[in-house]
C-alpha positions in Angstrom: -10.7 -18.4 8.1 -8.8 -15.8 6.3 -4.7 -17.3 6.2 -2.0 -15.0 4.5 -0.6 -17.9 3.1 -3.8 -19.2 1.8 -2.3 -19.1 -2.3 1.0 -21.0 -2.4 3.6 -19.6 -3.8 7.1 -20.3 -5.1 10.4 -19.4 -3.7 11.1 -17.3 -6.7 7.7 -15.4 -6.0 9.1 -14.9 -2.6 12.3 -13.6 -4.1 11.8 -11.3 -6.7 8.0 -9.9 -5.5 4.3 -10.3 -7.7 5.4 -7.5 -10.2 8.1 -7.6 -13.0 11.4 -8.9 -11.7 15.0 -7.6 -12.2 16.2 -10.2 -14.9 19.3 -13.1 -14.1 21.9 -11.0 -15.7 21.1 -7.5 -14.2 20.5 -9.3 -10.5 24.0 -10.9 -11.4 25.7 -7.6 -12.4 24.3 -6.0 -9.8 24.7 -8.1 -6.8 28.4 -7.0 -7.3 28.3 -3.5 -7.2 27.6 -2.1 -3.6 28.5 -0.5 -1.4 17.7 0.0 21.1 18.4 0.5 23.4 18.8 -3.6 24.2 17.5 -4.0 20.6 19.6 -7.3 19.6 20.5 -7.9 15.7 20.0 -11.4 14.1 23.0 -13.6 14.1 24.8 -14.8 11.2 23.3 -18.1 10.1 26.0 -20.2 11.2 25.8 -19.5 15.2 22.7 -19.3 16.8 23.9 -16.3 19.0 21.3 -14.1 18.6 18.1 -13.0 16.4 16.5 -11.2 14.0 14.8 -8.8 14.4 15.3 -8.6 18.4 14.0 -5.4 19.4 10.6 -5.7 17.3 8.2 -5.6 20.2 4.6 -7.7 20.6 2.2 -5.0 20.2 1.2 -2.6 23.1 -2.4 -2.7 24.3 -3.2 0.3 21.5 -0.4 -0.3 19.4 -3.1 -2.4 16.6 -4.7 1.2 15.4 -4.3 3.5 18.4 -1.4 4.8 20.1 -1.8 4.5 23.6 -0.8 8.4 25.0 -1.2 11.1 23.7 1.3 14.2 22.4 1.9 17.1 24.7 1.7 19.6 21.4 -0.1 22.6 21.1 -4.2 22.2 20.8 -4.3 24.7 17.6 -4.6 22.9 14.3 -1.2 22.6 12.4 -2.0 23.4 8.6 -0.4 21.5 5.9 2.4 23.1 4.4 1.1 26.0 1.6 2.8 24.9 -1.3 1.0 21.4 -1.8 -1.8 21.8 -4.4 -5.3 21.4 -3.6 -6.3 18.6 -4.8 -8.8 17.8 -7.8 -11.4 14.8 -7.7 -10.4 11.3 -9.4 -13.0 10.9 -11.3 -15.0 7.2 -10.7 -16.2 5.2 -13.3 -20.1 5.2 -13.8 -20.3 1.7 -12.4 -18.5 0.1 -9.3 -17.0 3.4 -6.9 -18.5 6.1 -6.2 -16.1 9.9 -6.0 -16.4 12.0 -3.0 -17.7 11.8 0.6 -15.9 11.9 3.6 -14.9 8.9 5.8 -15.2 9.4 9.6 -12.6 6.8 11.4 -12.6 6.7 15.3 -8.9 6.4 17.3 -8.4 6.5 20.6 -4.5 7.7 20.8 -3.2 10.8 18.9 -0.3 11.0 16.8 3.2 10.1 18.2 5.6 11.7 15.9 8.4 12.4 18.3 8.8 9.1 19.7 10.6 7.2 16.3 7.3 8.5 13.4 7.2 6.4 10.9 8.7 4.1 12.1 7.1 2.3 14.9 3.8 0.3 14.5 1.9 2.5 17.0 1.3 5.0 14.4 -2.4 3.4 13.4 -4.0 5.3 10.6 -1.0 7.0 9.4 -0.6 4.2 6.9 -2.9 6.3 4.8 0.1 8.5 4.6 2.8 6.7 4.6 4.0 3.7 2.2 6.6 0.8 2.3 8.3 -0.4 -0.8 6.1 -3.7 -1.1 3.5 -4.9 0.7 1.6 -8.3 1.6 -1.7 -8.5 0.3 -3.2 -11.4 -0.2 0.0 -13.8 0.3 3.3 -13.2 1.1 4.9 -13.0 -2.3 6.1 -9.1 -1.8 3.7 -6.4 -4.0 5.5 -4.0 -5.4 4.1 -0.5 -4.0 7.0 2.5 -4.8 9.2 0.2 -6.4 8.7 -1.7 -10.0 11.0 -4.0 -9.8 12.4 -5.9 -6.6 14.8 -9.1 -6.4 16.7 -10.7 -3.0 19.5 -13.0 -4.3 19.9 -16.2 -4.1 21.7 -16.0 -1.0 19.1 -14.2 0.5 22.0 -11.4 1.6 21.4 -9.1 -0.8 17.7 -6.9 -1.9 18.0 -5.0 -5.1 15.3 -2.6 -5.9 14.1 0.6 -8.3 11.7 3.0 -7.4 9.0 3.4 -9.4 9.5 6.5 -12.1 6.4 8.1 -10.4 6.9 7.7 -7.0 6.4 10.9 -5.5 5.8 12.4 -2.5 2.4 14.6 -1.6 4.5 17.8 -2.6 5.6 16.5 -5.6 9.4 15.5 -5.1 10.6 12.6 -6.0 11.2 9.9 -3.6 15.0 9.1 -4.1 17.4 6.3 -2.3 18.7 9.0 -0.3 15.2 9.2 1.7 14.9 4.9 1.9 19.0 5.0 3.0 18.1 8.1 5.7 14.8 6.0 7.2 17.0 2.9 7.8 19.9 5.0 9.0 17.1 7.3 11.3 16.2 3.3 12.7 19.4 2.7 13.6 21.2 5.9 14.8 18.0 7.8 16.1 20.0 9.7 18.6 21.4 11.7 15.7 18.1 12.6 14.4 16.9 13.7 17.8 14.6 11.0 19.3 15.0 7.2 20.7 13.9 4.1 19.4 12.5 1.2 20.3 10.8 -0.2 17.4 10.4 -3.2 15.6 12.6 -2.7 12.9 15.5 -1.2 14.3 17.2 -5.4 14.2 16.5 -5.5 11.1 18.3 -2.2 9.8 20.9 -3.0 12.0 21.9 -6.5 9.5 22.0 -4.0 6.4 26.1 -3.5 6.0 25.9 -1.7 2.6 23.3 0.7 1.1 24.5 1.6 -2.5 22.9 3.1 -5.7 23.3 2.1 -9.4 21.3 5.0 -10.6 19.0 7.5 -9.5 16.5 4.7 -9.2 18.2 1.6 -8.1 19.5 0.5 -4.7 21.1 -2.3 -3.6 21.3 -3.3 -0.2 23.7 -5.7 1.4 22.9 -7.7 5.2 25.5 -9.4 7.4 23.9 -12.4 7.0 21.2 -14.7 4.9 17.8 -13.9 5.7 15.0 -15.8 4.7 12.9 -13.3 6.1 14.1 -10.3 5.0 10.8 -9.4 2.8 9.4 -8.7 5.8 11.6 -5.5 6.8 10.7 -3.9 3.4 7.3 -5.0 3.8 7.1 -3.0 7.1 9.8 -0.3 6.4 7.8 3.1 5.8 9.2 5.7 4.0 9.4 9.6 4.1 11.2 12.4 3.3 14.7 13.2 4.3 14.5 16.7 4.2 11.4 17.6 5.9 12.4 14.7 8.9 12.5 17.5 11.6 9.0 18.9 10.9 7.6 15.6 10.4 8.4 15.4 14.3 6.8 18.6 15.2 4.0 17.8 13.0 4.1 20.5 11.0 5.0 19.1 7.4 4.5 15.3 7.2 5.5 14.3 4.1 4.9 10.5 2.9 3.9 9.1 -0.8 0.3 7.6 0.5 -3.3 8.2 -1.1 -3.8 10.7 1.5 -2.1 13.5 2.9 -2.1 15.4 6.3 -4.8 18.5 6.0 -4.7 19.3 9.3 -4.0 18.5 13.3 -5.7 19.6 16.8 -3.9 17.6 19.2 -6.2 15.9 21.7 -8.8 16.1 19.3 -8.0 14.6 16.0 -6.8 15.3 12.1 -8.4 15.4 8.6 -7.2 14.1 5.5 -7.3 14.9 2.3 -6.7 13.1 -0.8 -2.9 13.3 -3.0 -2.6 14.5 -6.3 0.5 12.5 -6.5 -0.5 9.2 -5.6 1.4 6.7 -8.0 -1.3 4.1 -7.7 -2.5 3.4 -10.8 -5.1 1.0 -9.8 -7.4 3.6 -8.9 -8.4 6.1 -5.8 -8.2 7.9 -4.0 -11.8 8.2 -3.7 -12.8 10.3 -1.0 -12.5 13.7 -0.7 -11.0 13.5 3.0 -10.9 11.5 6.1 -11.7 12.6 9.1 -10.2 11.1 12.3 -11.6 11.9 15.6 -10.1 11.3 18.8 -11.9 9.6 21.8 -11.7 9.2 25.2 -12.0 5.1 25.4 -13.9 2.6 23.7 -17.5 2.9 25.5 -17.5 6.6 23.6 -16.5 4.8 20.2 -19.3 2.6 20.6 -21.6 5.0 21.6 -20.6 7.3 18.1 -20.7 4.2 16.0 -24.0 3.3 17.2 -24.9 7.2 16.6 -24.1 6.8 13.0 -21.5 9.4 13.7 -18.3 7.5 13.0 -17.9 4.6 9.9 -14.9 2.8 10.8 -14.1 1.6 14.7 -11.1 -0.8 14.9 -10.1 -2.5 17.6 -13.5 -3.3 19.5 -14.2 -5.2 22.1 -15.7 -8.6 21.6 -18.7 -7.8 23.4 -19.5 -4.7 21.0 -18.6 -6.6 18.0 -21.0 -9.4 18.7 -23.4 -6.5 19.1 -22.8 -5.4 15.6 -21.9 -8.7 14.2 -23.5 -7.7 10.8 -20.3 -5.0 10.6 -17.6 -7.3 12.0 -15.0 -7.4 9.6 -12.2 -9.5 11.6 -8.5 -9.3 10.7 -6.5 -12.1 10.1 -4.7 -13.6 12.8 -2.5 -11.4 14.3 -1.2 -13.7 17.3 -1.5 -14.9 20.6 -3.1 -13.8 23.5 -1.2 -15.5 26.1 -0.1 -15.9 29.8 3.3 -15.2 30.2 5.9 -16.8 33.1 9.0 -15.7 34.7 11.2 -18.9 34.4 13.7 -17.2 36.9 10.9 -17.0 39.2 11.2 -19.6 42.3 7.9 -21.0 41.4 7.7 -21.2 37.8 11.6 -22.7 37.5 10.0 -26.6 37.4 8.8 -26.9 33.6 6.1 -29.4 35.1 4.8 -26.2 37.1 4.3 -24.6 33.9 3.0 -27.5 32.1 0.1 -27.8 34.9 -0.6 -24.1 34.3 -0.7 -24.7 30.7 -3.4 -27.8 31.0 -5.4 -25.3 34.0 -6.5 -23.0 31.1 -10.2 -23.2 29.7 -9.5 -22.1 26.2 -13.0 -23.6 25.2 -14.4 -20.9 28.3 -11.7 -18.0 27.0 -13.2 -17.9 23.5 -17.0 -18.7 23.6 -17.3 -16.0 26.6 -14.5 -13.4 26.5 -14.0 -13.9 22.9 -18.0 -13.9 22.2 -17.3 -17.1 19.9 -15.6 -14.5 17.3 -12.4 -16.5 17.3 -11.4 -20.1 17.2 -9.1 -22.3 19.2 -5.3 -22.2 19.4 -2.2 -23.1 21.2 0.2 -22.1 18.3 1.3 -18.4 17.1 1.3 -19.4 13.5 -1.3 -18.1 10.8 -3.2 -21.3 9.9 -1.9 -21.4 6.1 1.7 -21.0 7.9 3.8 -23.8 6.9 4.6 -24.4 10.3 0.9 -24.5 11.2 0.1 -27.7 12.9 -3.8 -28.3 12.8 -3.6 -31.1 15.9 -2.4 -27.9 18.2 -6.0 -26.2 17.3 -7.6 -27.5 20.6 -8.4 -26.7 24.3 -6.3 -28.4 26.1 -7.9 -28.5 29.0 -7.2 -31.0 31.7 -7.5 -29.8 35.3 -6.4 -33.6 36.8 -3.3 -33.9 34.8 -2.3 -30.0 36.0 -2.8 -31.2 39.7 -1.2 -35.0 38.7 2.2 -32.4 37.1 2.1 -29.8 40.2 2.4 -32.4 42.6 4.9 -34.1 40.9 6.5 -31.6 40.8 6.5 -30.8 44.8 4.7 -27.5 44.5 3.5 -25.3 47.3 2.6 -21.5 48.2 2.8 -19.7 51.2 1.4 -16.1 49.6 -0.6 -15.3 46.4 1.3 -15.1 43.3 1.4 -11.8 41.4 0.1 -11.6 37.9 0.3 -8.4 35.7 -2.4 -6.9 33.3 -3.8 -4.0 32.2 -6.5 -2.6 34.1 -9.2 -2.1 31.0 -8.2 -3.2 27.8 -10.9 -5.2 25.7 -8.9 -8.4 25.4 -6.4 -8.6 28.0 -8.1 -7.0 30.7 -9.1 -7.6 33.8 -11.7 -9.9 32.3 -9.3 -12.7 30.7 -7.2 -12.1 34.3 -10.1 -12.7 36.3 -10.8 -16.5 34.2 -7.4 -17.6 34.4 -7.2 -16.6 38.2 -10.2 -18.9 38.8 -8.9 -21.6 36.2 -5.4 -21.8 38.2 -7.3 -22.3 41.5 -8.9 -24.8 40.7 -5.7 -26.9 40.2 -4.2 -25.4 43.3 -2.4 -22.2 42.6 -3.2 -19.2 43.8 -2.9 -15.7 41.9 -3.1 -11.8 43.1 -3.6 -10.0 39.9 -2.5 -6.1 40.0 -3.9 -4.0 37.2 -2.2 -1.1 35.4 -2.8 1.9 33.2 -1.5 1.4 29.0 1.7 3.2 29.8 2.8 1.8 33.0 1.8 -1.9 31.9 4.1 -1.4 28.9 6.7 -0.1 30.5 7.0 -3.2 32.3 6.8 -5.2 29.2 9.8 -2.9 27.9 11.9 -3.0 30.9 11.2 -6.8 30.9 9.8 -6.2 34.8 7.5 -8.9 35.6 8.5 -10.8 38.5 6.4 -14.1 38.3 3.5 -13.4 35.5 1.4 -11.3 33.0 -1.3 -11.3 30.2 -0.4 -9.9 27.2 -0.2 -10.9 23.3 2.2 -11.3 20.7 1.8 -10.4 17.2 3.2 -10.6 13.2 1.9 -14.4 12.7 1.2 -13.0 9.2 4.8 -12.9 8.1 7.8 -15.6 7.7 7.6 -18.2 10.2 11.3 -16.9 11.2 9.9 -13.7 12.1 6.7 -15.1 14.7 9.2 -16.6 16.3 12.0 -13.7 16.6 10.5 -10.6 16.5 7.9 -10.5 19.0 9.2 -9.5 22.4 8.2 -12.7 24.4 10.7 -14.9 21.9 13.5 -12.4 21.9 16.7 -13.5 23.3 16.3 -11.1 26.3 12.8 -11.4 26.6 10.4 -10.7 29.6 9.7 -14.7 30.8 14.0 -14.6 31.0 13.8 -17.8 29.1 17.0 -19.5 27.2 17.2 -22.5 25.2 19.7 -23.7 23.5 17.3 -25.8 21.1 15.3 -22.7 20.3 18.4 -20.8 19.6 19.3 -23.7 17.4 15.6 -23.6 15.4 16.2 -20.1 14.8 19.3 -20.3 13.7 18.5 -22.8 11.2 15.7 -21.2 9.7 17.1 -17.7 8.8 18.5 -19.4 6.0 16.1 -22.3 4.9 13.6 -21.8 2.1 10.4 -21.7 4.5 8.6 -24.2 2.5 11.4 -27.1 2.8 11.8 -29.9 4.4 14.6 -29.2 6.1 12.3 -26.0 8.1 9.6 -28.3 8.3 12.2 -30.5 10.4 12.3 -26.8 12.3 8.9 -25.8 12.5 8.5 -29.3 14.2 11.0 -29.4 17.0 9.8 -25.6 17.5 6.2 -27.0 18.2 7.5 -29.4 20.5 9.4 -27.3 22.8 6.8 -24.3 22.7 4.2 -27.2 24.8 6.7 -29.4 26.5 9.5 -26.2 28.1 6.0 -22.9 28.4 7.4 -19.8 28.7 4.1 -18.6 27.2 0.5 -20.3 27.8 -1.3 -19.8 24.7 -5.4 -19.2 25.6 -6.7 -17.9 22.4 -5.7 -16.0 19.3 -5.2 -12.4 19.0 -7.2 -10.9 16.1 -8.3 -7.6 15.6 -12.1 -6.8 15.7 -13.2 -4.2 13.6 -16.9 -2.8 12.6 -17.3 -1.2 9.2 -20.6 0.5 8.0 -22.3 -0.9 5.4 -22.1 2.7 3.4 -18.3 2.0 3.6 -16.8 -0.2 0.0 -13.6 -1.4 -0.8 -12.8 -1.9 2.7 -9.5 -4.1 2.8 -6.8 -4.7 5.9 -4.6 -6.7 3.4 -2.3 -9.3 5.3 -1.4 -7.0 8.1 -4.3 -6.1 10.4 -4.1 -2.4 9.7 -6.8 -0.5 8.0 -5.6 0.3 4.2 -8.2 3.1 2.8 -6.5 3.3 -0.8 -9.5 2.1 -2.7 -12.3 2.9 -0.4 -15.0 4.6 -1.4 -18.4 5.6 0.3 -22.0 3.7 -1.0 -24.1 6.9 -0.5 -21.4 9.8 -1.7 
């Protein structure tokens, strides 16, 4: 099974990033120079009052590739601004990729750009165009991307980086600190740049106290607090251009430093890509000469253009279709957990043991041989299974109908009326399928559901407004990244989060960790007590992992999702161009 944190690593790896690292005595000389709406910032590490990064939400049902509504612009085609060159082929070499071609890639959302662009993880695709300053590839020591060198302190308060001398954006102009210091101000003040925010980053760019510059290259940035996790905000902090912000949001000039650039945009319908000029990479690419992204209705009319040869790339299908195609799966790490969530305020759900019982009705072994179409494994934890806080004993069913009945009535429970569970109507994983197994499961033990379906935008309002009055099916995400950051920055363990759950102990764990050394013994003390609590006090009931399922044809090379599961076409090239 693929694991992020399959290569170990050392703590200075995870300090100063795979590339060449700022030196002892410029990180010392520089260290000293420097200057959500219910989105709740990480608490300094000696009080566990609150975390970090609060407002980062689980992903919506389309958040993964697609957005889930579409725009209200215009239908004509918005052109690319006129001054960016047309660009010239990258030559291949003779052997291994192939120039030219053009890759179709199915979506079923359009673009989003007034609601937060870049910035939000329901952007899909767009990661083609837009860059962070490092990346996770293959572990989660940072890659450096626009920046060639990139050290955190030792106290894990401070991030000193330079841009790379050719990072660029597609028309040409330098990226600068003033662009990275506008994104993370845009994050946290959004009201001044004419939209509101919600995103998953918004925490985190809240911590940062100080943004300063050495040179025209080199910022340094200061947070309130250590954070052992703060590779992950620059790992997940896209950048773009200051200047051209406000037609970014109309869609008229979207400027980022990616290997492809926008070529053009028909609301409703779709956009084409074409490749940069000014690509700093100097691995190679880009390779094709432009991707087409077409816009469909819902995922029956995916399948039915992937099986009509006319798309290459369909992310996000449903189990059923992928074991269909099983020759094209290409399945992205482990993202998180699907998972039934409870309302602890509610009157039934306030007894742990009620919860407990719930927990032991589920048929996980059921979940992911039928639902799951034996794509998947089994789970009951939300780390990546190379996580340091990954506890192989928790990779089992589970199941045990007699203890639930032996816990509920121990408990004392009873029901006069159904109780109501929320899901979304038709969604490939949490749908009313999944609903309609756990409704039997539970009755079997004694409790009765009424499920209630809902359409993508009402189901995640809901989830935003934290509006579920007993219980829902949803799934959390970002298992790839520190183990600090599972268990903060998904909504279902934020402090305000939807199951109204508080613990002192897990306040306590997550204090602890923001400034541990993930790999220590002291975390592992941590990771430990957090396993514990997350069976014996459910808030969520784990049934199976949440892991994108994507189909790739075979004409398509170099395909590669890196650590996060979001397509990354830098290096891919077509067999048959």
């Amino acid at each position: 099974m693929t694991s992020t944190w399959k290569k170990p690593i050392s703590r200075r790896q995870m300090l100063a990033g795979s590339g060449v690292a700022l030196g002892a005595g410029v990180t010392a000389a520089l260290v000293g120079c420097g200057d959500d709406d219910d989105d709740e910032a990480p608490a300094a590490t000696a009080a566990p009052a609150t975390e970090a990064p609060a407002e980062a939400t689980e992903a919506p049902a389309e958040a993964t590739e697609a957005p889930a509504e579409a725009t209200e612009a215009p239908a004509e085609a918005t052109e690319a601004p006129a001054e960016e060159a047309t660009p010239e082929p990258t030559e291949a070499p003779d052997t291994g990729p192939k120039q030219g071609g053009t890759l179709r890639y199915a979506v079923q959302g359009d673009l989003l750009l007034t609601n937060g662009a870049p910035f939000t993880r329901a952007q899909g695709i767009p990661i083609l165009i837009f860059e962070s300053l490092i990346r996770y590839e293959e572990s989660p020591a940072p890659t450096h991307v626009l920046v060639d060198q990139y050290e955190v302190s030792e106290d894990l308060t401070q991030v000193t980086v330079r841009l790379k001398e050719n990072a660029v954006f597609h028309d040409g102009s330098p990226v600068t600190p003033d662009d990275v210091f506008f994104g993370i101000d845009a994050i946290v003040n959004p009201e001044q740049y004419g939209f509101s925010f919600r995103g998953q980053l918004k925490a985190f760019a809240s911590l940062v106290t100080d943004m300063s510059t050495i040179d025209e290259r080199t910022m340094v940035f200061t947070f309130a607090s250590a954070l052992a996790n703060v590779n992950d905000f620059f790992a997940q902090f896209p950048v773009t251009k200051k200047d051209t912000y406000a037609q970014l949001q109309t869609g008229e000039n979207i400027q980022g430093t990616g290997p492809y650039k926008m070529k053009s945009w028909t609301p409703g319908v779709g956009y084409e890509l074409e490749p940069s000029t000014n690509w700093h990479d100097d691995r190679g690419g880009p390779y094709l000469d432009g991707v087409k992204v077409i816009q469909f209705a819902d995922a029956e009319a995916v399948g039915q253009a992937y099986d009509a040869d006319d798309i290459d790339i369909a992310t996000s299908v449903s189990p059923v279709f992928g074991k269909a195609h099983e020759e094209d799966v290409r399945l992205a790490a482990k993202w998180g957990i699907v998972y039934v969530g409870l309302n602890v305020t509610n009157p039934y759900f306030q007894d742990k043991r009620v919860r407990q019982a719930l927990f032991f009705a589920i048929d996980r072994e059921r979940i992911v041989n039928e639902l799951m179409e034996g794509l998947v494994e089994l789970t009951t934890q939300p780390w990546d299974p190379g996580s340091p806080a990954f506890d192989p004993d928790l990779e089992q069913p589970f199941y045990d109908p007699d203890r639930a009945r032996a816990l509920l009535a121990e408990a004392g429970f009873s029901q006069t009326e159904p109780i109501t569970f929320d899901h979304y109507a038709n969604h490939p994983v949490v749908g009313a399928g999944l609903a309609s197994l756990i409704k039997q499961n539970f009755a079997d033990v004694g409790v009765e559901i009424e499920l209630v379906g809902h359409q993508i935008p009402d189901m995640n309002k809901k989830l935003f407004e934290r509006d579920f009055d007993a219980g829902w099916f949803l799934m959390t995400g970002f298992s790839p990244f520190s183990p600090v950051t599972v268990i903060t920055q998904p909504l279902p363990f934020q402090d305000n989060n939807p199951s109204k759950y508080t613990s002192e102990t897990f306040l306590d764990i997550r204090a602890k960790l923001r400034s541990l050394d993930p790999f220590s013994e002291e975390a592992l003390v941590q990771y430990e007590r957090f396993n514990e609590l997350f069976h014996d006090d459910p808030w969520l009931l784990p049934c199976a992992p949440f892991r994108g399922i994507n189909v790739v044809k075979p004409r398509v090379q170099g395909y590669n999702s890196f650590v996060e599961p979001l397509t990354y076409l830098g290096y891919v090239w077509l067999d048959d161009a």
